[in-house]
C-alpha positions as CSV (number, residue, x, y, z in Angstrom):
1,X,24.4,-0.4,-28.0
2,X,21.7,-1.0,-25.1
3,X,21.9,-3.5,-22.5
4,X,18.7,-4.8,-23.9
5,X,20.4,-5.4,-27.3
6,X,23.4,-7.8,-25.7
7,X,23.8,-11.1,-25.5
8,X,23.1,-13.6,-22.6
9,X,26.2,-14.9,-23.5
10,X,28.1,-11.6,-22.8
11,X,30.7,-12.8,-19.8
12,X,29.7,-9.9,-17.5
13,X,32.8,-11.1,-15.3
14,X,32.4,-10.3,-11.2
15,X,30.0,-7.5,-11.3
16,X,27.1,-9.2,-13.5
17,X,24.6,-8.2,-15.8
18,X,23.8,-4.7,-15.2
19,X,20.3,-3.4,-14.0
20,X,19.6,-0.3,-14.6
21,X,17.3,-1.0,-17.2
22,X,15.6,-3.4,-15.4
23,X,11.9,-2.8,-15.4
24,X,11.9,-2.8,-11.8
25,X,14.9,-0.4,-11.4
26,X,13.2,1.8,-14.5
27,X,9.9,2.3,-12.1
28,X,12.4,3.9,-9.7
29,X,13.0,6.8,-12.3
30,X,11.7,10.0,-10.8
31,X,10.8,8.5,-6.9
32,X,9.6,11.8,-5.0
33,X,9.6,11.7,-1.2
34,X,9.1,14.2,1.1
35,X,10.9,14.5,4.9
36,X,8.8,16.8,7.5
37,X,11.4,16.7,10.5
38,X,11.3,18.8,14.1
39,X,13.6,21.6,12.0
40,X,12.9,21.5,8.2
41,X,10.6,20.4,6.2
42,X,12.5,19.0,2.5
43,X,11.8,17.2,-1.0
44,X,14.0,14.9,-3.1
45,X,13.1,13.4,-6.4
46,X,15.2,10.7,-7.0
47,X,16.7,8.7,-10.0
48,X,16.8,5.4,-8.3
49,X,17.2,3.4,-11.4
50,X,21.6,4.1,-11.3
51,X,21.7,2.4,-7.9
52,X,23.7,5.7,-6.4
53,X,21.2,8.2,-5.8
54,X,20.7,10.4,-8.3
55,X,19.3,14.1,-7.2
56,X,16.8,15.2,-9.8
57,X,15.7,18.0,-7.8
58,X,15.8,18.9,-4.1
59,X,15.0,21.6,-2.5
60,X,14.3,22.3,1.7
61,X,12.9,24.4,3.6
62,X,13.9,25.7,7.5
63,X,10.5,25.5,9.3
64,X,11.6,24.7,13.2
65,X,8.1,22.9,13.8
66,X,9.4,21.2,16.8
67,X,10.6,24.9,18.5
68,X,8.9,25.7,21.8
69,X,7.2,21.9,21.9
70,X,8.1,21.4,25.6
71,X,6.7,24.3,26.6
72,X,3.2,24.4,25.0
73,X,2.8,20.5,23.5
74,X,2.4,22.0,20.2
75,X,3.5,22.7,16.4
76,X,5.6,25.8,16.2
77,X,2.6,28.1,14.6
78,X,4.9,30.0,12.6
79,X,6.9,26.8,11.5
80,X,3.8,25.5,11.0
81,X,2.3,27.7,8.2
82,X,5.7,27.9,6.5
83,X,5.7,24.2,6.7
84,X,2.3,24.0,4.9
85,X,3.2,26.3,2.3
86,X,6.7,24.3,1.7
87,X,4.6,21.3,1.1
88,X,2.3,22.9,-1.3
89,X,4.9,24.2,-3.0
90,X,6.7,21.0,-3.6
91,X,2.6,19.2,-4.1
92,X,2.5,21.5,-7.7
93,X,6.2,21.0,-8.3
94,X,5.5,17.0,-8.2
95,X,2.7,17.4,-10.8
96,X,4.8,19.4,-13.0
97,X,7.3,17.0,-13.0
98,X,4.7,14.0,-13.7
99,X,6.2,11.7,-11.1
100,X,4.0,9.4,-9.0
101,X,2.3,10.5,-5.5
102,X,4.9,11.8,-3.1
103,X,5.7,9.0,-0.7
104,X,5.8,12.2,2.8
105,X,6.4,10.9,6.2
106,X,6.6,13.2,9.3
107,X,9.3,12.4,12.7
108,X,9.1,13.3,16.2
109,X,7.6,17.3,16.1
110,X,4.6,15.6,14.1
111,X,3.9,12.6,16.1
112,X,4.8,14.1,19.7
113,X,2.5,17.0,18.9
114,X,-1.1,17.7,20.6
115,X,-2.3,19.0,17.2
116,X,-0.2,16.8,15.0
117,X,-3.2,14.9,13.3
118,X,-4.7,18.1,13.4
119,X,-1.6,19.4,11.4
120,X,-1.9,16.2,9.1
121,X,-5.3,16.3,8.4
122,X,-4.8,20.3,7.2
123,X,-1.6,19.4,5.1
124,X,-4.2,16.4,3.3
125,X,-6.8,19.3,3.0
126,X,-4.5,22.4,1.8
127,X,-2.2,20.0,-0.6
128,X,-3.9,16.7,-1.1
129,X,-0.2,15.0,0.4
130,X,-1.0,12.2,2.8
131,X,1.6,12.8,5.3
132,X,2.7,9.4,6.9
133,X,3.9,9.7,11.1
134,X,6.8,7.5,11.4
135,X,7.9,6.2,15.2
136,X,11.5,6.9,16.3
137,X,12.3,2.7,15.8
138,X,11.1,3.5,12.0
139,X,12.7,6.6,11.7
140,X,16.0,4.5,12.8
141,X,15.2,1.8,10.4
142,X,14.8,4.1,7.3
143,X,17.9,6.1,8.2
144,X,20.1,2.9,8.2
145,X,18.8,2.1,5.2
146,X,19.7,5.2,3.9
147,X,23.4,4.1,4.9
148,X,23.0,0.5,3.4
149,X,22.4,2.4,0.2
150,X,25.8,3.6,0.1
151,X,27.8,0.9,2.0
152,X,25.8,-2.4,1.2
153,X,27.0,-5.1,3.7
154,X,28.0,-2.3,5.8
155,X,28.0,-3.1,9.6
156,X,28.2,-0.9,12.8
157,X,26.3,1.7,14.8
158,X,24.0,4.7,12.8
159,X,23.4,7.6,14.8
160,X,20.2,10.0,13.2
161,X,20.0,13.5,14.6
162,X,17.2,15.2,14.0
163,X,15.7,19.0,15.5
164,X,13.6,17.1,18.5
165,X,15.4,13.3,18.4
166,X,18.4,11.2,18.1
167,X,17.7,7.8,16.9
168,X,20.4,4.5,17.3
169,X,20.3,1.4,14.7
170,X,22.6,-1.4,14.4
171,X,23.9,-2.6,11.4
172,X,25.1,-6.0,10.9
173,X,26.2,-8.0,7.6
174,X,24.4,-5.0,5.9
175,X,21.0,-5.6,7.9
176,X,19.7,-2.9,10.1
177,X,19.1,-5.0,13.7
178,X,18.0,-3.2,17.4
179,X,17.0,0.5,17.3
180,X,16.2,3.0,20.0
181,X,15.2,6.2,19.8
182,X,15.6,9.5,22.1
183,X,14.5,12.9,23.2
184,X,18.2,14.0,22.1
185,X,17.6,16.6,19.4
186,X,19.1,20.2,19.7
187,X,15.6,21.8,19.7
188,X,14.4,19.5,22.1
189,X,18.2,20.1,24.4
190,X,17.5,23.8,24.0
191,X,14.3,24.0,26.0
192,X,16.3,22.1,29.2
193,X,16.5,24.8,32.0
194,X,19.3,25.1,34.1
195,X,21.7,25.7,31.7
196,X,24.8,24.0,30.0
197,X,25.8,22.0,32.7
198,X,22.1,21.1,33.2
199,X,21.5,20.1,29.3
200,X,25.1,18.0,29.4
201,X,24.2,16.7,32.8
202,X,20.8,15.1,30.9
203,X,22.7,14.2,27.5
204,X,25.2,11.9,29.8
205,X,22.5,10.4,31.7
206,X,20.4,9.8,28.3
207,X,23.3,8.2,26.4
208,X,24.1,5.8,29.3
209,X,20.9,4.6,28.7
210,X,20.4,4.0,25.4
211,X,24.2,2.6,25.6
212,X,23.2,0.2,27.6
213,X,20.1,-0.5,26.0
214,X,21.9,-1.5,22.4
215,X,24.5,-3.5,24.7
216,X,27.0,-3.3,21.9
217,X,31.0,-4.0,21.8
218,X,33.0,-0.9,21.5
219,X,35.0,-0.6,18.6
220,X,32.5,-0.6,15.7
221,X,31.8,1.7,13.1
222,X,29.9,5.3,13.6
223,X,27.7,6.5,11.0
224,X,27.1,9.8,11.6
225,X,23.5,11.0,9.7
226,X,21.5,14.3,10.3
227,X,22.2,18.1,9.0
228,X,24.0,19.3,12.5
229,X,26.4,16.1,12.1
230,X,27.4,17.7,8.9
231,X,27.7,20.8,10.1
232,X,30.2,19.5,12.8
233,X,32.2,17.7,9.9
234,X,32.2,20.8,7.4
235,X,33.7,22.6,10.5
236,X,36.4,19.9,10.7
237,X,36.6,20.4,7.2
238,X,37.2,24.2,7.7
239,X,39.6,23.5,11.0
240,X,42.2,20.9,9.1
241,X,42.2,22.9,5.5
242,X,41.3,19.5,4.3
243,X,41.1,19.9,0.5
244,X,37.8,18.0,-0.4
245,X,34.5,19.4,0.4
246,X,32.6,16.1,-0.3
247,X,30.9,15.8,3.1
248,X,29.4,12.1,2.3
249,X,32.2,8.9,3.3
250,X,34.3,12.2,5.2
251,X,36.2,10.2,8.3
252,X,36.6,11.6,11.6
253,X,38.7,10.3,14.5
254,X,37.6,10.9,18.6
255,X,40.6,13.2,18.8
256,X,39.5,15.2,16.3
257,X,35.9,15.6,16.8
258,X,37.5,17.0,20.2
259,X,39.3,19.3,18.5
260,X,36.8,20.9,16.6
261,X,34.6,20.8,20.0
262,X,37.4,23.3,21.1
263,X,38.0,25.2,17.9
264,X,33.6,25.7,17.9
265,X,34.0,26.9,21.6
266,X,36.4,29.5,20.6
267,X,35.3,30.5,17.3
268,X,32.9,33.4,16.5
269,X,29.8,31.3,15.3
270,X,28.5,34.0,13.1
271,X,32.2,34.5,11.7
272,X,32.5,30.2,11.3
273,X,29.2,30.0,9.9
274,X,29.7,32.2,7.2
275,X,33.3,30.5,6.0
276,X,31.5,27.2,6.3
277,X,28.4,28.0,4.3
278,X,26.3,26.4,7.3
279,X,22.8,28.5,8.2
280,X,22.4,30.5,10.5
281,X,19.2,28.4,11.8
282,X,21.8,25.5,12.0
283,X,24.7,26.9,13.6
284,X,22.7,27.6,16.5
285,X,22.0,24.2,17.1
286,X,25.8,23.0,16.2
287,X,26.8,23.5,20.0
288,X,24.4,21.8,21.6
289,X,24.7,18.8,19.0
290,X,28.7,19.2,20.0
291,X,27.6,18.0,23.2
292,X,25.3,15.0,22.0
293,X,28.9,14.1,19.8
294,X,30.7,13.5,22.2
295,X,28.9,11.7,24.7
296,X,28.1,9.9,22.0
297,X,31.9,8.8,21.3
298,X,32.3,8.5,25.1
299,X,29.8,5.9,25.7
300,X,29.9,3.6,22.4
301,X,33.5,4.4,21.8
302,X,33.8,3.6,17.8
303,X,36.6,2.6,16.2
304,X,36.2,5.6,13.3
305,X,33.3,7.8,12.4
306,X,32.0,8.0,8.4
307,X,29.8,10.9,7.8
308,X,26.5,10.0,5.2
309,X,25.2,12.3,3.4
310,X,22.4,9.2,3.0
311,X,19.6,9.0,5.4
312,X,16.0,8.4,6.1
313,X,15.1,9.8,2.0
314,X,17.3,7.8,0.9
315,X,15.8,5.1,3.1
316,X,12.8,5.4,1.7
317,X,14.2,5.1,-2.2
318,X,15.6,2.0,-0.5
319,X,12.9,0.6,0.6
320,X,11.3,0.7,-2.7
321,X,14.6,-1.0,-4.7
322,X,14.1,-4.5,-5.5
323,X,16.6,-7.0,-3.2
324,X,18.6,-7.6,-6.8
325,X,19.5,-3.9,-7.2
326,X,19.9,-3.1,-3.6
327,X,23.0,-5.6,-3.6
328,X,24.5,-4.3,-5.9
329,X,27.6,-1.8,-5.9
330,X,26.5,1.7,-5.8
331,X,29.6,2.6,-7.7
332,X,29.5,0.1,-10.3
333,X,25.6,0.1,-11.2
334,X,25.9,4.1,-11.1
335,X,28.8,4.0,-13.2
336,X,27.4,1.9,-15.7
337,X,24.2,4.2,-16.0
338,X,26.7,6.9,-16.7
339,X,28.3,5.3,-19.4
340,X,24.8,3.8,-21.2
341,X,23.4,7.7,-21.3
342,X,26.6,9.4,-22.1
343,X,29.4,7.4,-24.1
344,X,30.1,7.4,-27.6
345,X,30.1,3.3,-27.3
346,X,27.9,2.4,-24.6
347,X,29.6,-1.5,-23.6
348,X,32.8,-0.3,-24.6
349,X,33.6,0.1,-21.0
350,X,33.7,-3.6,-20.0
351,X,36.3,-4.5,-23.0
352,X,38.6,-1.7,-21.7
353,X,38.5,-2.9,-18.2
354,X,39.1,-6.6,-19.8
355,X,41.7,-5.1,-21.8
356,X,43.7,-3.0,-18.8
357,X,43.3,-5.4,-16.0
358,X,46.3,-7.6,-16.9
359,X,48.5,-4.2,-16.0
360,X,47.0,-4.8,-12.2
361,X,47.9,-9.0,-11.5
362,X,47.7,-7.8,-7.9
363,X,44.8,-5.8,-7.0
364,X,42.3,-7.2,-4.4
365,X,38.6,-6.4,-5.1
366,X,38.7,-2.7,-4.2
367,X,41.5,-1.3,-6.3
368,X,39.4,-3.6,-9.2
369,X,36.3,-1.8,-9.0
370,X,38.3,1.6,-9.1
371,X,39.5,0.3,-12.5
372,X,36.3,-1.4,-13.3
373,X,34.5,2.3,-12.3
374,X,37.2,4.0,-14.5
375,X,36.9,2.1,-17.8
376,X,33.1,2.7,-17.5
377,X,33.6,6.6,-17.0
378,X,36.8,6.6,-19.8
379,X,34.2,8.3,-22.4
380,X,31.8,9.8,-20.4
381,X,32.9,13.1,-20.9
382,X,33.9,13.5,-24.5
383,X,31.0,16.7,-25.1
384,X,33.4,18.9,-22.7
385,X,36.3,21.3,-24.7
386,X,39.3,19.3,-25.2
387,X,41.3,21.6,-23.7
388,X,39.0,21.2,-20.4
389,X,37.9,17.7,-20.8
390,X,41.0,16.2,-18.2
391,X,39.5,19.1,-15.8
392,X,35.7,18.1,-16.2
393,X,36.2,14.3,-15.4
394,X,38.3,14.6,-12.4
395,X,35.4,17.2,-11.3
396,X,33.2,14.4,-11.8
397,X,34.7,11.8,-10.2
398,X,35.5,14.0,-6.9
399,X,32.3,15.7,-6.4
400,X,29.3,13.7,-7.9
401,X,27.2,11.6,-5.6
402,X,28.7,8.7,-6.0
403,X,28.2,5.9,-3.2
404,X,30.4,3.5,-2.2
405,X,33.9,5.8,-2.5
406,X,36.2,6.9,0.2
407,X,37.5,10.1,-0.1
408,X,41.0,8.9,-1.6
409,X,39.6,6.5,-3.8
410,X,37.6,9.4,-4.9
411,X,41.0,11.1,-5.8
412,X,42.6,7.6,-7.6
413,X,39.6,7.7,-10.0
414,X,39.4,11.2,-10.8
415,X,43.5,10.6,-11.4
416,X,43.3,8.0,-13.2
417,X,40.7,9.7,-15.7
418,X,42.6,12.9,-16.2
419,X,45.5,10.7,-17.4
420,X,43.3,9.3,-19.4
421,X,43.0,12.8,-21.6
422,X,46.2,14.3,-20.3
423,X,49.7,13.1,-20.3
424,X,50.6,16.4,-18.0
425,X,48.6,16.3,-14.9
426,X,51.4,18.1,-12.4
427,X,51.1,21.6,-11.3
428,X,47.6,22.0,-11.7
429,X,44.5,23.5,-9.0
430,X,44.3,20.0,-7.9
431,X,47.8,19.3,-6.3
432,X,46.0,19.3,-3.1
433,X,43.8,17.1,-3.5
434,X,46.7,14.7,-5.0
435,X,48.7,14.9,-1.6
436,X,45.5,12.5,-0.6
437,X,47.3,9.5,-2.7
438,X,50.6,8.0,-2.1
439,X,53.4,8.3,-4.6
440,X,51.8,4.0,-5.5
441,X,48.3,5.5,-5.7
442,X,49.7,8.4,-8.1
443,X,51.7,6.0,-10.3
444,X,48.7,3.4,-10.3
445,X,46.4,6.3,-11.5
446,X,48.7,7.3,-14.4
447,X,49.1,3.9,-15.1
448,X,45.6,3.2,-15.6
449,X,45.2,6.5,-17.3
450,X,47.8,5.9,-20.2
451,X,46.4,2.5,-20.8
452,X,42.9,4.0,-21.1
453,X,44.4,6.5,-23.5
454,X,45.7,3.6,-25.5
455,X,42.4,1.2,-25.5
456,X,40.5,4.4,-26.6
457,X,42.5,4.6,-30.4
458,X,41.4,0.6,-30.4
459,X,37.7,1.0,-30.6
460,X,36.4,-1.3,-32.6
461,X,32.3,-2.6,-31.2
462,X,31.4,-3.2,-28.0
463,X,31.4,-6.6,-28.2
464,X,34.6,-7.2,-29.6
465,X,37.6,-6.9,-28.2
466,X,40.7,-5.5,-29.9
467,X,44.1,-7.4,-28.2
468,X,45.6,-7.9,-25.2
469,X,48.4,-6.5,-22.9
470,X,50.5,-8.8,-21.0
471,X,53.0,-7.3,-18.6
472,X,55.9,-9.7,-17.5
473,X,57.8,-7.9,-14.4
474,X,60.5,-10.9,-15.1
475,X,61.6,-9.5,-18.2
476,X,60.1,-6.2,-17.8
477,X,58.3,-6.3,-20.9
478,X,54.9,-5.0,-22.2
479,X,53.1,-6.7,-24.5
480,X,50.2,-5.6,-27.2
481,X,48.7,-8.0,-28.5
482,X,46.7,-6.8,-31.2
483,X,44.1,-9.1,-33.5
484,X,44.5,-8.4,-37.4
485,X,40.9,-7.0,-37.5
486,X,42.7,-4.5,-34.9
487,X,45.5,-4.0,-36.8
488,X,44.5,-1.0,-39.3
489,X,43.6,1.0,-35.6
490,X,47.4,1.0,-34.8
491,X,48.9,4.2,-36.1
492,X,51.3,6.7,-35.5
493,X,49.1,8.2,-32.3
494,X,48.3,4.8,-31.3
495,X,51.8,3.8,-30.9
496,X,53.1,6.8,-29.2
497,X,50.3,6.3,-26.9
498,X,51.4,2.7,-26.1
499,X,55.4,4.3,-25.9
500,X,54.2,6.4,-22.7
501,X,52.2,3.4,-21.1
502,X,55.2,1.2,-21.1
503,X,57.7,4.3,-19.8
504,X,55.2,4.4,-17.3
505,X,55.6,0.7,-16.5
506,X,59.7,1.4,-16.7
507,X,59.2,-1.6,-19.2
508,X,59.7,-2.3,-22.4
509,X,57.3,-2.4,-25.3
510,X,56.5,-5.0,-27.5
511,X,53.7,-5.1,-30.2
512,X,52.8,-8.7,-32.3
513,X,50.0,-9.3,-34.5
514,X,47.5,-11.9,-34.6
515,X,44.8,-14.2,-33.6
């Protein structure tokens, strides 16, 4: 069943009627936008229409435009022919695909460059792409969008670093307010004589500036967006052993970006680059953007730092998103796409959240749309071997681009949906990834799971829900409440199924029939 085929009478409950078949969110199927930065020069088509953005196809290339600009005022010329060709190549691969004219903008190399209209003008002539020059306060803006689409609502300071500039944006009740931009990208830092001292000497100086420019408290949030950010958090990644290589939502603390600062100072950077899968045309830059980092924490001094994988392309997907989707949960709206393309009972999900969440009395908003997020997903997989299908979802729920999730909520869901197909989760390549949870989380996510397990034997439409469970911690009973059109569904497996739920309450079950 469709969302088009529902009722308006359907009680969505608090996360409304979904959208994603909106016709405005359907015109966001197959957005294609193209990013020519100081550094590289990259395409992303985009499946706007599941709120989280999807990645239909992305591909970039490393072009260093903005290398040398200081010296001579223009366009790298080898960076610029590759550059061209990059942009010709993704020009065909956009009419292959059938999607609408790329939307291509171009950040500080283009627009500080002598021969940047010049380099426009050629790219218009060679490829027939208009390419768009953004200033550093737009470049900002989209980037914090790019951050709203992950976290709506989200407030504190984005930081874009880019090969030739480092752009600020404050974010405030999930608006983007001031913006500044700077001269503070790597390629740009390289071309400083004098030296390291020199280039940290300039980096303070800079910073002080723009800090007191945005005139912000301290203690705010640090969104960290830009390739050499990333780099620096895959490194931290690599210097903790921390077990999740999902670089989007990853948290870092001051003491530990100083930390890595050392271990990067005293590491091999050919040796590091290679463990950390980072290029080698990005490592390069990775010390001096070590440099920018820290100042960075020193003058604005955040509370915690969140890494997005979101920036200014996913800005610009933003931009286009009409004000009804764009407040929506990520999570929830992407979840829901999931479930409409790929379940065996599209709808299905919303009964089995209305059908679990009596299990949860206590859980605030969050821990509900982890549940909500995991009823959707319950059935998503049921193409993969069974013997594999416990494996594939918590794969799914750890590593797809998901906005919205922090990394241990990441870990609850997939949890909760290998319980779902597995009553033996223990012992398994994921234990490290479980020491994420605490023993709550863990018993929460099996919880969850076993109850899944159970509402899946008690399919009956998606409109139509089969009983109820009623858990009374007074008397430590479980109830099942089952309707007699539900009744026939309750067999043998059904009722070992609800056996292990209620163990895993430490409760007893009870099972009536009825109205």
């Amino acid at each position: 069943m469709t969302q088009q085929s529902e009722p308006d009478s359907i009680d969505w409950g608090p996360f409304g009627r979904p959208l994603f078949e909106d016709p405005a969110a359907q015109a966001l199927a197959r957005v294609g936008v193209v990013d020519v930065g100081s550094n590289s020069v990259r395409m992303v088509v985009f499946d706007g229409a599941a709120r989280s953005p999807a990645y239909f196809y992305n591909e970039k290339i490393m072009c260093a435009l903005g290398a040398g600009m200081s010296q001579t005022g223009h366009l790298n010329p080898e960076g610029r022919k590759r550059a061209i060709s990059a942009i010709r190549r993704f020009a065909a691969l956009a009419q292959g695909m059938g999607i609408p004219p790329l939307t291509a903008v171009a950040t500080a190399a283009v627009r500080d460059a002598s021969d940047g209209q010049d380099f426009r003008d050629e790219v218009l002539r060679e490829t027939g792409v208009k390419l768009w020059v953004i200033d550093g306060r737009e470049e900002a803006r989209l980037s914090a969008q790019g951050v709203l689409l992950g976290w709506p609502g989200s407030y504190g300071l984005v930081c874009d670093i880019g090969g030739s500039s480092m752009e600020l944006a404050d974010l405030a009740e999930g608006r983007v307010g001031q913006r500044v931009t700077s001269a503070l990208g790597p390629l740009k830092l390289r071309e400083i004589k004098g030296g390291k001292k020199a280039i940290k000497a300039h980096v303070r100086a800079t910073m002080q500036d723009l800090h007191k420019e945005m005139n912000l408290e301290t203690g705010m949030r640090l969104f960290l967006v830009g390739g050499s950010w990333r780099a620096i958090a895959r490194i931290d990644m690599e210097r903790r052993g921390y077990p999740l290589t999902v670089l989007h939502e990853y948290r870092m603390s001051s003491r530990q970006i100083s930390m890595t600062a050392e271990y990067i100072r005293n590491s091999d950077l050919a040796e590091l680059r290679s463990r950390c899968h980072i290029s080698d045309s990005r490592m390069s830059l990775v010390p001096l953007a070590v440099i920018v980092l820290k100042e960075l924490m020193r003058s604005f001094k955040p509370k915690d730092v969140a890494v997005s994988s979101y920036g200014i392309r996913e800005g610009m997907l933003y931009e286009q998103m009409p004000r009804a989707l764009r407040e929506r949960d990520p999570l929830i709206e992407s979840c829901r796409f999931a479930e409409n393309k790929d379940a065996r009972l599209p709808g299905f999900g919303r009964i089995l959240y209305d059908f679990v969440k009596p299990l949860f009395p206590r859980a605030n908003w969050q821990r509900k749309r982890i549940i909500k997020a995991a009823c959707l997903l319950h059935d998503v997989s049921w193409r993969a071997h069974p013997d594999y299908r416990a494996e594939v979802t918590f794969d799914n729920a750890t590593r797809a681009n998901l906005g919205g999730l922090k990394h241990y909520e990441r870990v609850l869901l997939g949890l909760a949906l290998m319980n779902r197909y597995s009553s033996k989760t223990a012992n398994s390549r994921f234990d490290p990834l479980f020491a994420m949870l605490t023993p709550e989380q863990i018993k929460e996510a099996e919880i969850l799971g076993k109850a899944m397990r159970l509402g899946a034997m008690l399919w009956l439409t998606a409109d139509e829900q089969p009983g109820t469970l009623k858990l009374n911690r007074k008397t430590n009973e479980v109830t099942l409440r089952l309707t007699d059109h539900a009744r026939p569904l309750y067999g043998e497996v059904a009722e070992v199924r609800f056996n292990a739920l209620a163990n895993a309450l430490n409760a007893t079950g009870i099972v009536t029939f009825g109205k």
